[in-house]
PDB file with one MODEL, atoms N, CA, C and O in Angstrom:
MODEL        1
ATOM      1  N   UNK A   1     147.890   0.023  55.261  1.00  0.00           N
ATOM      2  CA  UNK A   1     146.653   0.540  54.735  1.00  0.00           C
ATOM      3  C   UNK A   1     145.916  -0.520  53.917  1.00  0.00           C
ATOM      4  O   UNK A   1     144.707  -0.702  54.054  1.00  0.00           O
ATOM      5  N   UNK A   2     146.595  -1.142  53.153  1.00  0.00           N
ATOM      6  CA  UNK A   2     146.039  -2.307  52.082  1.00  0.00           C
ATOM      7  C   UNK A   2     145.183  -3.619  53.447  1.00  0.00           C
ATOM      8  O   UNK A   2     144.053  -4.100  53.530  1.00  0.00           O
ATOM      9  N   UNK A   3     146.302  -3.744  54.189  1.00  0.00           N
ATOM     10  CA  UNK A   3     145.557  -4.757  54.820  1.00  0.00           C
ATOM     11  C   UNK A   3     144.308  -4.413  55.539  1.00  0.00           C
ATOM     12  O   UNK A   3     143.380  -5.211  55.669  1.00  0.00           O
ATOM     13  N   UNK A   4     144.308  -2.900  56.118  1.00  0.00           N
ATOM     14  CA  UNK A   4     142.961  -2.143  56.894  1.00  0.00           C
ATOM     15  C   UNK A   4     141.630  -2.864  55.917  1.00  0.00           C
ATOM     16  O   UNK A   4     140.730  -3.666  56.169  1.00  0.00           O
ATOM     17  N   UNK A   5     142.191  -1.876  54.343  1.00  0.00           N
ATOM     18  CA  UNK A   5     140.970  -2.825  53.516  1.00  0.00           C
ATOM     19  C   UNK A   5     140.686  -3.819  53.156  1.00  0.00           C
ATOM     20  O   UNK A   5     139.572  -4.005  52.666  1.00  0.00           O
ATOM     21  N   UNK A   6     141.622  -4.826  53.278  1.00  0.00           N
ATOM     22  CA  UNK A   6     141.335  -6.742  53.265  1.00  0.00           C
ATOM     23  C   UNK A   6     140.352  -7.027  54.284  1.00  0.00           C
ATOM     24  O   UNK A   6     139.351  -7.742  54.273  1.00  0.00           O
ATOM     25  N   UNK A   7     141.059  -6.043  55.472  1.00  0.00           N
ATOM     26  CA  UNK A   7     139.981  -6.632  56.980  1.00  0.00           C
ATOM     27  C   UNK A   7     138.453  -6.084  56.885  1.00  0.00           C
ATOM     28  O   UNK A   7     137.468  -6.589  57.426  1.00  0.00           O
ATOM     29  N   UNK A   8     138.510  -4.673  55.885  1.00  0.00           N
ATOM     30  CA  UNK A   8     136.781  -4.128  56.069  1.00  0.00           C
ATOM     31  C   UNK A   8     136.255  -5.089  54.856  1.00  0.00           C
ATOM     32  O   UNK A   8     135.137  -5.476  55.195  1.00  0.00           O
ATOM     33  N   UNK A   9     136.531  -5.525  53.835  1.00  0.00           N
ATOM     34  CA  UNK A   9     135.934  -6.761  52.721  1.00  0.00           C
ATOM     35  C   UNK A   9     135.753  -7.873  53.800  1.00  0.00           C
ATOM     36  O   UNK A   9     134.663  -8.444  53.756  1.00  0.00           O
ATOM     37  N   UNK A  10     136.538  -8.238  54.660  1.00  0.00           N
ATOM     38  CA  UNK A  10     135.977  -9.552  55.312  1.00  0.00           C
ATOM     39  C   UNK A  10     135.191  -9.296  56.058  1.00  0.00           C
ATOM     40  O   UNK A  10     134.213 -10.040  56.133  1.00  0.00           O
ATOM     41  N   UNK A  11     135.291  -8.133  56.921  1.00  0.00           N
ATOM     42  CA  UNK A  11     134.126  -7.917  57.637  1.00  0.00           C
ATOM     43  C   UNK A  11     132.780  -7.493  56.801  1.00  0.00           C
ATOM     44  O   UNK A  11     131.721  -7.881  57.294  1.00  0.00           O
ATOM     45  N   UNK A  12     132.731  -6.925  55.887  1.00  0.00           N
ATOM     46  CA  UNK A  12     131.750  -7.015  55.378  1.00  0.00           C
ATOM     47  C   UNK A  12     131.230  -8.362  54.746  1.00  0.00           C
ATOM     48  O   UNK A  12     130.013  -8.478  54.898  1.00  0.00           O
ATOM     49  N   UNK A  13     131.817  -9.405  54.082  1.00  0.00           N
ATOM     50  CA  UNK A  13     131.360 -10.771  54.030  1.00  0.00           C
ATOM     51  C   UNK A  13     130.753 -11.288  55.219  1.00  0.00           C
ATOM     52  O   UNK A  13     129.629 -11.769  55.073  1.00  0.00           O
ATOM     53  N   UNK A  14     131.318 -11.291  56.504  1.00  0.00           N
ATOM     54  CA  UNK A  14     130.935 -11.368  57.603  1.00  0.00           C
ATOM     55  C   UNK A  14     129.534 -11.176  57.627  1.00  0.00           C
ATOM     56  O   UNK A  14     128.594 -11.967  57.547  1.00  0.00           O
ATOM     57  N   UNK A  15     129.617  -9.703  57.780  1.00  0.00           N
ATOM     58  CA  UNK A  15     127.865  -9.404  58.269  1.00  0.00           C
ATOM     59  C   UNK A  15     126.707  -9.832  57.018  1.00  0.00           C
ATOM     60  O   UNK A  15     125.498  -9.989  57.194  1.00  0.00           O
ATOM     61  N   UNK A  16     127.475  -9.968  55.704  1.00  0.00           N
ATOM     62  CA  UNK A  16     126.313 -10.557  55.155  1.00  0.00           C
ATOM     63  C   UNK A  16     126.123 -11.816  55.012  1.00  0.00           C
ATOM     64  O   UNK A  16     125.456 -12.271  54.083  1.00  0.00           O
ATOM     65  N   UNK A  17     126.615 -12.446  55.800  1.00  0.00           N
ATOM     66  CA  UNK A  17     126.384 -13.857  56.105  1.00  0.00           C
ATOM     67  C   UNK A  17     125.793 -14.080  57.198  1.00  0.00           C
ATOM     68  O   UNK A  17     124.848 -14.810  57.496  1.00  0.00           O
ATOM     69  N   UNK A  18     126.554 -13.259  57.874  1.00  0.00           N
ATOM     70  CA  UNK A  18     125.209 -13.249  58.852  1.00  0.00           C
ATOM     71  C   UNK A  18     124.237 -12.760  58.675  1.00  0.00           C
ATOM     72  O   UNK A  18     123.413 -13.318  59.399  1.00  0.00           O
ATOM     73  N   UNK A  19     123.733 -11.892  58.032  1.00  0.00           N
ATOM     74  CA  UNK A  19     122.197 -11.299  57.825  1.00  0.00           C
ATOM     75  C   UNK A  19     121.608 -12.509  57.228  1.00  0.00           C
ATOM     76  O   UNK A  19     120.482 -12.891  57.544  1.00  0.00           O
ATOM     77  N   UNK A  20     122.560 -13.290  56.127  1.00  0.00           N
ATOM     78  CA  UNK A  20     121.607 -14.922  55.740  1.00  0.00           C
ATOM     79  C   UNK A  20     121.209 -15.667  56.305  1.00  0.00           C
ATOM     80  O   UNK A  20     120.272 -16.425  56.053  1.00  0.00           O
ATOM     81  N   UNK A  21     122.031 -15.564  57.423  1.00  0.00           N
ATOM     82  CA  UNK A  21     121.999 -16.563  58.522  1.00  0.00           C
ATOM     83  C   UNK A  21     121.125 -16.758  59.221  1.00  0.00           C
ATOM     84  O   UNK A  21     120.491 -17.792  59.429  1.00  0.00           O
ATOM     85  N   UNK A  22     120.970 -15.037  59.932  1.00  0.00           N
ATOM     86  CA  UNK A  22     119.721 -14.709  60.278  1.00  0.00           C
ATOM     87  C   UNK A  22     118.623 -14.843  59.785  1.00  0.00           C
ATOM     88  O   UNK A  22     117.721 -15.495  60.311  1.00  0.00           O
ATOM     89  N   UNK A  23     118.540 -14.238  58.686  1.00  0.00           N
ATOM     90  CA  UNK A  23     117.050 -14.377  57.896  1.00  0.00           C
ATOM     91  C   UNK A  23     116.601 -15.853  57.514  1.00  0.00           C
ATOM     92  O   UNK A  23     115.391 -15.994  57.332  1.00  0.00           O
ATOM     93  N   UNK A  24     117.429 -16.996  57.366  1.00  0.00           N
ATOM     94  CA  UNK A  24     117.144 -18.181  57.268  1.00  0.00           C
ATOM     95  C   UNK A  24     116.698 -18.794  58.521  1.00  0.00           C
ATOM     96  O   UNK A  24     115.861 -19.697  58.505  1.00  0.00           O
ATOM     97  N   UNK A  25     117.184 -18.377  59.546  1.00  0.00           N
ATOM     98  CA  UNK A  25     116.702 -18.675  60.668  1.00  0.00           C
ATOM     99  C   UNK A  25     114.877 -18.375  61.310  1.00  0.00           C
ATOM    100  O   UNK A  25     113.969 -18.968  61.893  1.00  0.00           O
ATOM    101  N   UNK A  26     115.203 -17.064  60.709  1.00  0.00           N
ATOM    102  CA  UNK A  26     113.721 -16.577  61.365  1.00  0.00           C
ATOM    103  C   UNK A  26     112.594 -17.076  60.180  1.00  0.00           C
ATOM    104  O   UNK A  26     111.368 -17.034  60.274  1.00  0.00           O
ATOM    105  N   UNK A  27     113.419 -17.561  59.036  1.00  0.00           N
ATOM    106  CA  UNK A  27     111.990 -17.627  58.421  1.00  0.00           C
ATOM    107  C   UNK A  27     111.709 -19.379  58.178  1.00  0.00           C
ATOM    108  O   UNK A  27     110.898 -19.874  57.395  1.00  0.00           O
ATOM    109  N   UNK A  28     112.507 -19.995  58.969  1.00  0.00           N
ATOM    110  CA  UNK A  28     112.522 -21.586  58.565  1.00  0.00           C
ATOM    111  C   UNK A  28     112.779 -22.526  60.161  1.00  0.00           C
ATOM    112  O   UNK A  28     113.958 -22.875  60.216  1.00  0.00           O
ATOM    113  N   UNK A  29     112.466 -22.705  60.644  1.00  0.00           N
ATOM    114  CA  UNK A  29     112.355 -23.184  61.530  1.00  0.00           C
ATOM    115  C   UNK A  29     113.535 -24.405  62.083  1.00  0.00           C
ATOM    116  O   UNK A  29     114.219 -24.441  63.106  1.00  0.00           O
ATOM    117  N   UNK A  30     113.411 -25.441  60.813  1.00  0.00           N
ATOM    118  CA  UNK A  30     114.230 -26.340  60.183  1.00  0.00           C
ATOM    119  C   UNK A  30     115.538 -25.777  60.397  1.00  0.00           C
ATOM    120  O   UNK A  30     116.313 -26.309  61.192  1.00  0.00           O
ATOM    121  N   UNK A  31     115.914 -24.495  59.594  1.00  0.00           N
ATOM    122  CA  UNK A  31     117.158 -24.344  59.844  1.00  0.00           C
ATOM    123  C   UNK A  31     117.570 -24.199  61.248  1.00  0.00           C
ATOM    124  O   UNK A  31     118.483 -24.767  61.848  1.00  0.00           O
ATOM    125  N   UNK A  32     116.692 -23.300  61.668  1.00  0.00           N
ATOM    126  CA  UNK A  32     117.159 -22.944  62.914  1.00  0.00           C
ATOM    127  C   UNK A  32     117.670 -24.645  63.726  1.00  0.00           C
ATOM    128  O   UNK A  32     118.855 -24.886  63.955  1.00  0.00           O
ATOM    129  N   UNK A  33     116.403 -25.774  64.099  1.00  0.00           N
ATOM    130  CA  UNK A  33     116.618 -26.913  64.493  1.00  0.00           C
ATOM    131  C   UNK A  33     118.129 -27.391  64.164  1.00  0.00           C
ATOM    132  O   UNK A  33     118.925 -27.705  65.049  1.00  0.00           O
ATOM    133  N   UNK A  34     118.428 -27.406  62.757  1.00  0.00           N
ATOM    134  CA  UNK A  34     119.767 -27.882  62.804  1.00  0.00           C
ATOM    135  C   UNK A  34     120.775 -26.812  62.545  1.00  0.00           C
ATOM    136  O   UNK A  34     121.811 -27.258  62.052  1.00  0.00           O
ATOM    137  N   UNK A  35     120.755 -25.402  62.760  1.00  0.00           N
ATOM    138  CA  UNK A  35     121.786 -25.138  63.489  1.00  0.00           C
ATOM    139  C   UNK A  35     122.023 -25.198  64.639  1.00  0.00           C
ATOM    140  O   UNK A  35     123.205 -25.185  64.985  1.00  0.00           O
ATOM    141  N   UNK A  36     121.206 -25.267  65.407  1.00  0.00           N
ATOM    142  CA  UNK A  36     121.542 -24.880  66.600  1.00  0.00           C
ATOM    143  C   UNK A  36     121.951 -26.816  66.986  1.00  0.00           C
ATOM    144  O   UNK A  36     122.908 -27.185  67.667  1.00  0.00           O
ATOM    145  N   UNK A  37     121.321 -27.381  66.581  1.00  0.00           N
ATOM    146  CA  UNK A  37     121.698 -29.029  66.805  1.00  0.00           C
ATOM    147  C   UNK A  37     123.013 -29.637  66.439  1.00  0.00           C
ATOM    148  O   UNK A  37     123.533 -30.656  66.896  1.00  0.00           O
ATOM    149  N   UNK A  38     123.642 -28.443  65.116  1.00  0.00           N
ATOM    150  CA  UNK A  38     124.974 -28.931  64.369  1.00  0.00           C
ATOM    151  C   UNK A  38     126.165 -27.690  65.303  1.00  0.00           C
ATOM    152  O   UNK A  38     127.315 -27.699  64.863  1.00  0.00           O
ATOM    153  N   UNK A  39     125.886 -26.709  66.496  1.00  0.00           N
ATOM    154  CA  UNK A  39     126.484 -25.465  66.317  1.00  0.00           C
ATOM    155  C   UNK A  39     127.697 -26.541  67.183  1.00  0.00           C
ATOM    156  O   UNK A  39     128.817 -26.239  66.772  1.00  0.00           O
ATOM    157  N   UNK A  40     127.740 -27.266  67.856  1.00  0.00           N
ATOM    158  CA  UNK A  40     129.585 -27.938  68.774  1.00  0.00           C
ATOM    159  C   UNK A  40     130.354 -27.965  67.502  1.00  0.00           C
ATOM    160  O   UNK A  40     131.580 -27.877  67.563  1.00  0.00           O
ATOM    161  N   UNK A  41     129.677 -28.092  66.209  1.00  0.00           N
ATOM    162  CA  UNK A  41     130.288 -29.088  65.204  1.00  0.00           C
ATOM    163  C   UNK A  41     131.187 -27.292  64.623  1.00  0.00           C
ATOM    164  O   UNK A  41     132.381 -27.082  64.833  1.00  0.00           O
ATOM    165  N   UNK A  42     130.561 -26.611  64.155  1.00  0.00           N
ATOM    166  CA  UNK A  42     130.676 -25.235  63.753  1.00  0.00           C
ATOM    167  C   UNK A  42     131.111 -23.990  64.046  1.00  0.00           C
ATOM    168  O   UNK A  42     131.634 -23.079  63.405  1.00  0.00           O
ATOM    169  N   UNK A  43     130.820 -24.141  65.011  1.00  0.00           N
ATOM    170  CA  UNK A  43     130.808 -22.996  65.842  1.00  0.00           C
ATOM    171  C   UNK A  43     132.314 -22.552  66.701  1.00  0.00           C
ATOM    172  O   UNK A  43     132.678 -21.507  67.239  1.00  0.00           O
ATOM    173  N   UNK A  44     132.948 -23.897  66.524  1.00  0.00           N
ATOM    174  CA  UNK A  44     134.341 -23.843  66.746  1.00  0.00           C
ATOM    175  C   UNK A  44     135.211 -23.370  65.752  1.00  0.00           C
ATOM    176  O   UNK A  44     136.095 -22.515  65.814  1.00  0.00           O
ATOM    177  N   UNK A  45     134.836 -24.030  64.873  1.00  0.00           N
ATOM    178  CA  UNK A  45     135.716 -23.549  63.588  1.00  0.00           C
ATOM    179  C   UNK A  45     135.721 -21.966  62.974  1.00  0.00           C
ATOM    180  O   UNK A  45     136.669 -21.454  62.377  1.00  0.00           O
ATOM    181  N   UNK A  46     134.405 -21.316  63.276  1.00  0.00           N
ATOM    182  CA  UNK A  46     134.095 -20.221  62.777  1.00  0.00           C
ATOM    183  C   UNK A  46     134.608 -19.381  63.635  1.00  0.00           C
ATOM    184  O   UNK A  46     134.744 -18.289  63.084  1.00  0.00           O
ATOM    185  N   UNK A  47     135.008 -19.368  64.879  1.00  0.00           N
ATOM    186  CA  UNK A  47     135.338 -18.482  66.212  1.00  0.00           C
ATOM    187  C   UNK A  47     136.954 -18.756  66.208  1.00  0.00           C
ATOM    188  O   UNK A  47     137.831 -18.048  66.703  1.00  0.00           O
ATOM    189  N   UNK A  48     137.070 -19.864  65.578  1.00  0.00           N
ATOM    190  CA  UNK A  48     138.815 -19.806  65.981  1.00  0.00           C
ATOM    191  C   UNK A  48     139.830 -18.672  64.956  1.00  0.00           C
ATOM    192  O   UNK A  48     139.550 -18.220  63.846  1.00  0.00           O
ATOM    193  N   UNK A  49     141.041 -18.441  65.778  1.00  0.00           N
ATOM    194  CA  UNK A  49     142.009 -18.286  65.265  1.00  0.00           C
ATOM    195  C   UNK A  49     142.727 -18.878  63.710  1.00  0.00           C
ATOM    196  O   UNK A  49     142.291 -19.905  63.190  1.00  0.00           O
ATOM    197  N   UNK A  50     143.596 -18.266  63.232  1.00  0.00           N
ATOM    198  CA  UNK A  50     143.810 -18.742  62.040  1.00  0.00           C
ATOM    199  C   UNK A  50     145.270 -20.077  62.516  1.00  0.00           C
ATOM    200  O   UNK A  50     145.937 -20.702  61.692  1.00  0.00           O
ATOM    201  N   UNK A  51     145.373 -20.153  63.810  1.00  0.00           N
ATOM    202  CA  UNK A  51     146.282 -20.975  64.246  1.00  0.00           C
ATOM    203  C   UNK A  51     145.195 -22.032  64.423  1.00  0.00           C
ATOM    204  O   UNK A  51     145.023 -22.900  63.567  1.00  0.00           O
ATOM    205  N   UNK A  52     144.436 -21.955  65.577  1.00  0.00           N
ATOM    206  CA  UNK A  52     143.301 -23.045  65.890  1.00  0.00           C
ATOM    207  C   UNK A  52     142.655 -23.641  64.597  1.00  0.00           C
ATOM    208  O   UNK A  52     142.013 -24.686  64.699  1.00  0.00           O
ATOM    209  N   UNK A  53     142.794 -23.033  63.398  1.00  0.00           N
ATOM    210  CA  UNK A  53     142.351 -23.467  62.226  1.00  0.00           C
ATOM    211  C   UNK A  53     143.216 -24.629  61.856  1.00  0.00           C
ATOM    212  O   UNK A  53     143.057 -25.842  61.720  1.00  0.00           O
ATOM    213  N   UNK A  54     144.035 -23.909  61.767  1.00  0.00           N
ATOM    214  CA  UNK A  54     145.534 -25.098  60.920  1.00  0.00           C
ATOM    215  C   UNK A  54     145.368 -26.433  61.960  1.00  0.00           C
ATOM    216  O   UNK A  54     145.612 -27.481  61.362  1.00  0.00           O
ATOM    217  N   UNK A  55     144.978 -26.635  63.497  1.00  0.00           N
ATOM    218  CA  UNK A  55     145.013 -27.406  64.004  1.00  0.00           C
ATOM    219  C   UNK A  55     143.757 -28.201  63.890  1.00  0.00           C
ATOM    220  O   UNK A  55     143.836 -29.409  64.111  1.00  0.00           O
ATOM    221  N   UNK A  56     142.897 -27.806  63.653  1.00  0.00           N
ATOM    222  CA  UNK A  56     141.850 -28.027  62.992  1.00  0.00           C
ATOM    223  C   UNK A  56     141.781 -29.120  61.928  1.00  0.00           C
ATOM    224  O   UNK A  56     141.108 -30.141  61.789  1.00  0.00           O
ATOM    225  N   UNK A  57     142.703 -28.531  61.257  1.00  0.00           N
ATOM    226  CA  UNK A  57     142.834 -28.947  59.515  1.00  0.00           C
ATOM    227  C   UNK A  57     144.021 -30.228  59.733  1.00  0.00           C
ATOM    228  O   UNK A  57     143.931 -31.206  58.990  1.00  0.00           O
ATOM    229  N   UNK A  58     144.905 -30.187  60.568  1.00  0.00           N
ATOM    230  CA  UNK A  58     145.672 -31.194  61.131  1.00  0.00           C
ATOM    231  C   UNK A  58     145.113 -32.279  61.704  1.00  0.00           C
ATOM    232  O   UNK A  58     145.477 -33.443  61.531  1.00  0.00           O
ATOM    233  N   UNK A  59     143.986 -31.798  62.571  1.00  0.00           N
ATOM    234  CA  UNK A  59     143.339 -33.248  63.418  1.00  0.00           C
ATOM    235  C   UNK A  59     142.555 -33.782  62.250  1.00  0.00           C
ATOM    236  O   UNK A  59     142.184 -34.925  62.515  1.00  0.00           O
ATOM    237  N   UNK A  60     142.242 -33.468  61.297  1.00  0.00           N
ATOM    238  CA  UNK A  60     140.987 -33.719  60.390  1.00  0.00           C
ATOM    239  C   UNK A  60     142.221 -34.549  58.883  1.00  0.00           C
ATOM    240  O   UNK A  60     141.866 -35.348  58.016  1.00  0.00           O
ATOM    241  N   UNK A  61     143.123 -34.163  59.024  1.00  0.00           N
ATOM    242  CA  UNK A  61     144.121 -35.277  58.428  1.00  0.00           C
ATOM    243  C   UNK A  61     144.688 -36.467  59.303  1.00  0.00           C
ATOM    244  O   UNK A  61     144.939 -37.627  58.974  1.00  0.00           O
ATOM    245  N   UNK A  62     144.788 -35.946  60.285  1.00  0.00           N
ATOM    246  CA  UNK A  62     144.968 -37.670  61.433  1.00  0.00           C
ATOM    247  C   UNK A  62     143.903 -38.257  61.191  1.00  0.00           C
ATOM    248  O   UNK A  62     144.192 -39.352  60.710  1.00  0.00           O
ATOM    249  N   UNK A  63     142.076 -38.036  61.310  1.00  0.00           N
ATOM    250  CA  UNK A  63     141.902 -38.961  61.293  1.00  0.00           C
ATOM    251  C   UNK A  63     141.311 -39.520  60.476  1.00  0.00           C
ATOM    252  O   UNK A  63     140.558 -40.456  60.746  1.00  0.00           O
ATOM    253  N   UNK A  64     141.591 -38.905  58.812  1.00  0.00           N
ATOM    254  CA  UNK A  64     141.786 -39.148  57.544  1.00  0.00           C
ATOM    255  C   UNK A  64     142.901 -40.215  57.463  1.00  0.00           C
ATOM    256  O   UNK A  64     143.071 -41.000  56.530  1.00  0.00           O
ATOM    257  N   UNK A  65     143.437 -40.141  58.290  1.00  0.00           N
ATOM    258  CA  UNK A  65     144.983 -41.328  58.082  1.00  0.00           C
ATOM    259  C   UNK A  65     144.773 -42.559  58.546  1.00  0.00           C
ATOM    260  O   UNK A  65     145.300 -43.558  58.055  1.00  0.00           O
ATOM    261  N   UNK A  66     143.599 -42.570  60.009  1.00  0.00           N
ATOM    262  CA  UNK A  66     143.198 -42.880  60.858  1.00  0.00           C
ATOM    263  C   UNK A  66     142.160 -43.989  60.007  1.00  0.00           C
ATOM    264  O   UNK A  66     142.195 -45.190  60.278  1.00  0.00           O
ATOM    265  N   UNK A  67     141.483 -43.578  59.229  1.00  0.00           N
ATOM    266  CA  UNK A  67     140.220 -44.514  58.314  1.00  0.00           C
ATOM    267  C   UNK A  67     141.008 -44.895  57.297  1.00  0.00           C
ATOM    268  O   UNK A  67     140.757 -46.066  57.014  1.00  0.00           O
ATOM    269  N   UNK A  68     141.940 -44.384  56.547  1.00  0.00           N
ATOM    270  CA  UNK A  68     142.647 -45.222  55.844  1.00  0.00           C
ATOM    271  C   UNK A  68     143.262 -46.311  56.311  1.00  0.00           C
ATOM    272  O   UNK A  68     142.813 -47.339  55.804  1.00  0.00           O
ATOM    273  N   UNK A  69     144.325 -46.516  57.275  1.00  0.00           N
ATOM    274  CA  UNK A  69     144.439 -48.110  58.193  1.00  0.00           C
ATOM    275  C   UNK A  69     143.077 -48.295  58.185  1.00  0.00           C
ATOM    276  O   UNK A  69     142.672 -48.672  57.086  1.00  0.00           O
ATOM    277  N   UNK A  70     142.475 -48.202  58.782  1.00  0.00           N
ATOM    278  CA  UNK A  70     141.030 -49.119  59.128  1.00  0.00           C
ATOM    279  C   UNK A  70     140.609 -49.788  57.928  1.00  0.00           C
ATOM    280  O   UNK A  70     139.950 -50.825  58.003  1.00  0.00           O
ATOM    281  N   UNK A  71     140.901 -49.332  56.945  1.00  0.00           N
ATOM    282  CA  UNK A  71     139.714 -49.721  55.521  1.00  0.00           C
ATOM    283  C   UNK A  71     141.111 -50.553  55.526  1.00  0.00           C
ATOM    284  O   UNK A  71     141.087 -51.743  55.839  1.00  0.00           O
ATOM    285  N   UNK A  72     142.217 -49.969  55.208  1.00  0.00           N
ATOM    286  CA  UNK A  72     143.216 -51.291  54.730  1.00  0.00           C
ATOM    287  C   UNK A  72     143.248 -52.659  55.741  1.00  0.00           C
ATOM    288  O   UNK A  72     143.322 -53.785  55.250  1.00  0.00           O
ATOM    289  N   UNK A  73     143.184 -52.434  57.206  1.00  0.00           N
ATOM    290  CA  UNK A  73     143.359 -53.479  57.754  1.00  0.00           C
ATOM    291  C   UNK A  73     141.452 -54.341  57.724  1.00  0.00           C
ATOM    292  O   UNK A  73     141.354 -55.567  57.676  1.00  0.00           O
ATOM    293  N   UNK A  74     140.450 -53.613  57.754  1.00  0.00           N
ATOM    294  CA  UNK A  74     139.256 -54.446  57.236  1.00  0.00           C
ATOM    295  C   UNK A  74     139.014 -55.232  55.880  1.00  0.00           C
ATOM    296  O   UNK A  74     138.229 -56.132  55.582  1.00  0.00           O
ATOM    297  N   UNK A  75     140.381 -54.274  54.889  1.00  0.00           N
ATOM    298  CA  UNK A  75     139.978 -55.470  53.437  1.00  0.00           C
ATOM    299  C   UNK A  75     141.194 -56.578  53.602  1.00  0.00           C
ATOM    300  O   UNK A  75     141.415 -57.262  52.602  1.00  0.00           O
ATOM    301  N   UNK A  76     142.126 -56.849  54.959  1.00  0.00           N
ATOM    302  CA  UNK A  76     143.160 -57.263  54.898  1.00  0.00           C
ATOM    303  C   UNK A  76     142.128 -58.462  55.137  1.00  0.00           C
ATOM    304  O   UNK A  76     141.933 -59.490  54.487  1.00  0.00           O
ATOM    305  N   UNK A  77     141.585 -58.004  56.210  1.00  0.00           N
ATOM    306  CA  UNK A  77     140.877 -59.645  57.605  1.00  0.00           C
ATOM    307  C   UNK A  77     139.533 -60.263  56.773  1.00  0.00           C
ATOM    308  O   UNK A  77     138.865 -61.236  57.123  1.00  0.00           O
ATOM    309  N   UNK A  78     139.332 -59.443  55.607  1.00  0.00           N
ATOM    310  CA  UNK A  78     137.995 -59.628  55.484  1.00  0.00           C
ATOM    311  C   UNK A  78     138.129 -60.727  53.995  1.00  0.00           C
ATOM    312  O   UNK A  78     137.171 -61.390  53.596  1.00  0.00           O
ATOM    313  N   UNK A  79     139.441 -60.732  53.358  1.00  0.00           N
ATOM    314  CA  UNK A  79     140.356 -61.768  52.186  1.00  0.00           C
ATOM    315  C   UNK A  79     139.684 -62.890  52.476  1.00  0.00           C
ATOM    316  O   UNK A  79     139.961 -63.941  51.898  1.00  0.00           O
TER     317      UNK A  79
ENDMDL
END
């Protein structure tokens, strides 16, 4: 029962984010341009699973690990 009402609070965050969403959209043009220009970037993350998340959050520490070598081996060559 407790969790029924965790899920109707999120769904209600839900729709009022989307009603912002919406209403920012229809009344700004701009936004609309870059959502819809940023949505590959977004639109994944917001639709996934709470598994597809964690993998998410995993690739986004590889290649956090990934620019750290880089910066260390560019201040190595660059001495």
């Amino acid at each position: 029962m407790e969790i029924a009402k965790e899920l109707d609070k999120l769904s209600a965050k839900l729709d009022d984010v989307d009603e912002m969403i919406s209403s920012a959209i229809a009344s700004d043009p701009q936004v609309q341009t870059l959502l819809s220009g940023t949505a590959d970037v977004w639109m994944p993350v917001i639709t996934a699973g709470a598994e597809e998340r964690l993998n998410f959050t995993a690739s986004l520490a590889d290649d956090d690990d990934l620019s750290n070598k880089e910066t260390t081996t560019d201040n190595t060559s660059s001495s």
